[in-house]
C-alpha positions in Angstrom: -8.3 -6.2 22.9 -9.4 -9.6 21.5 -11.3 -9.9 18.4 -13.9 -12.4 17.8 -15.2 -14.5 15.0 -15.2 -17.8 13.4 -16.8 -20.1 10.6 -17.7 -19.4 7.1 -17.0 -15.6 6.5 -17.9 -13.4 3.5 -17.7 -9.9 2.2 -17.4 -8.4 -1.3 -14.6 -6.5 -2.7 -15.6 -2.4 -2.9 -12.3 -1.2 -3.7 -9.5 -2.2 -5.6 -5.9 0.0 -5.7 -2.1 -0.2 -6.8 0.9 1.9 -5.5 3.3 1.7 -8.6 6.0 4.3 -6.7 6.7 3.2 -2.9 5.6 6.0 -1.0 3.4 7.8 -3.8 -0.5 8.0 -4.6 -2.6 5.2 -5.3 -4.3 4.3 -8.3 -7.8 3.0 -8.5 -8.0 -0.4 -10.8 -11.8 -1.3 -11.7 -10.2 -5.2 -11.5 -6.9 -7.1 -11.8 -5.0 -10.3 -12.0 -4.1 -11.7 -8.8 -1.2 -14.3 -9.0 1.4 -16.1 -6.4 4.5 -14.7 -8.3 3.2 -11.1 -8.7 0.0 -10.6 -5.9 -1.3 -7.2 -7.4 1.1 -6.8 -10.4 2.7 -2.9 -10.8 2.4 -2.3 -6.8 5.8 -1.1 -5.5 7.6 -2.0 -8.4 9.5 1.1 -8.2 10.8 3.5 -5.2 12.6 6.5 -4.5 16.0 5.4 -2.4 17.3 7.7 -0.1 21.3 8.9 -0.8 22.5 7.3 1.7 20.5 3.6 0.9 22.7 1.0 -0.7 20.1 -0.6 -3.3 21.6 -3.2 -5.7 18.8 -3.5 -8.7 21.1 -6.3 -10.0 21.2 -8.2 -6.7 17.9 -7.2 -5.2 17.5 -7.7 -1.3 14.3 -6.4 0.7 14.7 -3.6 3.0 13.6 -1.2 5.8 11.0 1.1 4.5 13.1 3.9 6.3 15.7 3.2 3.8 13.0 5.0 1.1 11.1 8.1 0.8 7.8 7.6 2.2 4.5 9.0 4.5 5.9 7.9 7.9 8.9 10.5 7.6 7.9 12.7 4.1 4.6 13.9 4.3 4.6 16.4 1.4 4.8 13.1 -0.3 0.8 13.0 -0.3 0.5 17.2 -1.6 1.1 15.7 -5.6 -0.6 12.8 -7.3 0.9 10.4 -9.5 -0.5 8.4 -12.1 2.3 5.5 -13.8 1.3 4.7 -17.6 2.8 1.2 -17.5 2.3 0.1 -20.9 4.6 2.9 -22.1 6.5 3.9 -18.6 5.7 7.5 -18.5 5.1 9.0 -14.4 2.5 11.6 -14.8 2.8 14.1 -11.7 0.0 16.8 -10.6 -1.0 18.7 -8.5 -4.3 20.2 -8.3 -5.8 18.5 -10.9 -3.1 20.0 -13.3 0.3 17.7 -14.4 3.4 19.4 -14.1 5.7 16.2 -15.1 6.0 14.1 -17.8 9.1 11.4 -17.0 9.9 8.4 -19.3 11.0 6.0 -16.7 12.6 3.9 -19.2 15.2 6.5 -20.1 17.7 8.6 -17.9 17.1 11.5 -18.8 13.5 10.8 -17.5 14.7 9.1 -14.3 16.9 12.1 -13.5 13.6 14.8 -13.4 11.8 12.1 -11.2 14.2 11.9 -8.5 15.1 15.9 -8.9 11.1 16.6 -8.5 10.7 14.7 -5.3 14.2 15.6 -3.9 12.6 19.3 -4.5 10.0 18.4 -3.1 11.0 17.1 0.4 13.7 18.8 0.8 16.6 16.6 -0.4 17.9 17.9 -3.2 21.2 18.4 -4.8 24.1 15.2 -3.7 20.8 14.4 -1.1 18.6 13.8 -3.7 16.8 10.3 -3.8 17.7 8.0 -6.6 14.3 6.0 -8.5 15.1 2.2 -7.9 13.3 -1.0 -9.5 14.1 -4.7 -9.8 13.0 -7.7 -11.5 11.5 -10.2 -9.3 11.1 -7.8 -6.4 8.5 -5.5 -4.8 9.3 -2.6 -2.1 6.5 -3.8 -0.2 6.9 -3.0 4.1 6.3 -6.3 4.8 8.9 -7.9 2.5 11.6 -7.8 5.3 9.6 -10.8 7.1 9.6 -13.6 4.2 9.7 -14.1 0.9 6.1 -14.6 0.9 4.9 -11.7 2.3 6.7 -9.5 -0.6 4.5 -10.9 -3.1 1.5 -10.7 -0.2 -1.7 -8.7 -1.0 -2.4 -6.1 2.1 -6.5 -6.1 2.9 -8.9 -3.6 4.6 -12.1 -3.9 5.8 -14.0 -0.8 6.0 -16.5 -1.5 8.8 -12.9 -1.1 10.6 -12.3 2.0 9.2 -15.8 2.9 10.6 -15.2 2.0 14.2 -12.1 3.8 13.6 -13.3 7.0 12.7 -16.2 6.4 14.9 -14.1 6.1 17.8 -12.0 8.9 17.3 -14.9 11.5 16.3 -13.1 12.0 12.5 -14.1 11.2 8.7 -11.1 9.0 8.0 -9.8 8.5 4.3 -9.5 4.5 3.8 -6.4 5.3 1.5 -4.6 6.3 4.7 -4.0 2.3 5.2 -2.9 2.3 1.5 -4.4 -1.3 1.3 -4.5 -3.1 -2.2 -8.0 -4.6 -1.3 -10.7 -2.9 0.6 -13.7 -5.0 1.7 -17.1 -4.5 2.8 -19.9 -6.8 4.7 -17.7 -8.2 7.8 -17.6 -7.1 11.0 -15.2 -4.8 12.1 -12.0 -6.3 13.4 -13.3 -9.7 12.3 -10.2 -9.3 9.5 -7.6 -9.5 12.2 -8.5 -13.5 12.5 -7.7 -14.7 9.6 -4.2 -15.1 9.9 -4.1 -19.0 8.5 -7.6 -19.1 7.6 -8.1 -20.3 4.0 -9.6 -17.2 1.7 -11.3 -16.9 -1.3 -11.5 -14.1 -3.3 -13.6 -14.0 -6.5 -12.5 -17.4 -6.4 -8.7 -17.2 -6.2 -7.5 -19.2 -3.5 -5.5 -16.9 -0.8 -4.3 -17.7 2.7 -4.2 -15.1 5.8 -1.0 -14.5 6.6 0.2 -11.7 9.0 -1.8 -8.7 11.1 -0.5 -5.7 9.8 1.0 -3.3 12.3 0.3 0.7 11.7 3.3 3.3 11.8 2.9 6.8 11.9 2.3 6.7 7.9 -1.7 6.8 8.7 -1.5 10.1 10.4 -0.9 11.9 7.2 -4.1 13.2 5.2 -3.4 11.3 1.5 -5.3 13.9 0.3 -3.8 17.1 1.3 -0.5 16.1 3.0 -1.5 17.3 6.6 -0.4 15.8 9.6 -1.6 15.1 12.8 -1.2 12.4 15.5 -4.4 11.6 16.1 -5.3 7.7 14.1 -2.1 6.1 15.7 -2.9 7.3 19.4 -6.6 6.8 19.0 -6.1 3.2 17.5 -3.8 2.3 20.6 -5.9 4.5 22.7 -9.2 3.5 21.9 -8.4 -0.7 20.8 -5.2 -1.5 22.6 -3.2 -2.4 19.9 -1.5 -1.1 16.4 -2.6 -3.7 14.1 -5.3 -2.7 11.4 -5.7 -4.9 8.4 -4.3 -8.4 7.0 -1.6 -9.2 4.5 -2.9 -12.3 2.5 -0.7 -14.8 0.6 -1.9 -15.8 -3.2 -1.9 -19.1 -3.8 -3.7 -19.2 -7.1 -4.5 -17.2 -10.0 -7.3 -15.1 -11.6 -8.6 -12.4 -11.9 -10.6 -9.9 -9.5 -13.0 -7.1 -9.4 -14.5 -4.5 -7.7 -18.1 -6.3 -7.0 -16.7 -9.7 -6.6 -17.0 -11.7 -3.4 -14.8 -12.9 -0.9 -15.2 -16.1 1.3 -13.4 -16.5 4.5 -13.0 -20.1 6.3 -12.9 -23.9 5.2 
């Protein structure tokens, strides 16, 4: 399915969110500083690497997301919430509105009861258990595989998409199923899909489209309760003819950006 559009585009910024663990809940940011050598700073810094995944953290090289816990393959992921204090590197864990861990990332000890919680948790415990992972000058980002650039890229979603979605499939549809970075508002759907070397403004920041992103089976699973079912990832081929649903975008410049702000697509 081809997706029109072209000229001077613009939208405003409705939603603003960070994924500090890989795989883990999102936190919503009221604004944040947008720069080439960090895009969303604190998003994927850390994950939780299977057993089996040979990580170096000394010698950091991107890898398959397979090679981590995540959504796609470890739904019961999405049954806890998360919350990363990163001023003092304490991982706050609940569930149901209650925490039930306190882990000091910066010390083992701390470390250990992360990666014993979620091994627990999905059912890889023990030698199996996952092992928390972080680097400098890296992000566990899906799309840092493809370049360089797109590690450090900013992933966008435009709601009216999210509408036509949910409208086509005849389901509410949680946005934070696309676990975006940036959700927008005042385009037409689709209309994100051209932007892909397209100059973009955002609150002023200068930006660049960069790649369509292409949907595994990570959107079939509820963020909120953990359920799965098959139904976005059938309906979007179904229904559009394609997997792609949203943009990664490329920071050029720096500043800052906030929920409000708007967005400016085009020369």
């Amino acid at each position: 399915m081809q997706h029109g559009g072209s000229g001077i585009q613009r939208a405003t910024v409705a939603r603003l969110c960070r994924f500090p663990v890989k795989g883990l809940s999102a936190e919503e940011l009221s604004s944040v500083q947008l720069s080439p050598d960090t895009g969303v700073p604190g998003d994927r810094a850390f994950a939780l690497a299977r057993a089996t995944t040979d990580f170096d953290e000394a010698s950091p090289r991107p890898l398959d997301k397979g090679r981590f816990l995540q959504l796609r393959n470890n739904e019961r992921l999405a049954t806890v919430t998360t919350r990363l204090e990163s001023q003092v590197g304490i991982l706050l864990v609940s569930l149901n509105g209650r925490d039930i861990l306190s882990a000091d990332l910066n010390a083992d000890k701390g470390r250990q009861s992360v990666e014993e919680f979620f091994g627990e948790l999905v059912g890889q415990a023990g030698d199996r258990r996952p092992r928390l992972v972080r680097a400098r000058n890296h992000k566990f980002t899906d799309a840092g595989i493809l370049s360089r650039e797109l590690l450090w890229a900013v992933s966008v979603i435009n709601l009216a998409t999210v509408r036509a979605l949910a409208s086509s499939v005849g389901a509410v549809v949680d946005p934070l199923r696309f676990r975006a970075n940036i959700y927008i508002d005042g385009l037409p759907p689709w209309s994100e899909l051209n932007w892909v070397g397209k100059s973009v403004r955002i609150a002023g920041v200068k930006c660049v489209g960069l790649l369509r992103t292409n949907r595994c089976g990570a959107i079939n699973v509820d963020p909120a309760t953990g359920a799965r079912d098959n139904s976005l990832l059938i309906g979007l081929k179904k229904n559009f003819g394609h997997l792609e649903f949203g943009v990664y975008v490329g920071i050029l410049g720096s500043g800052a950006v906030g929920v409000g702000d708007d967005i400016v697509v085009g020369d």
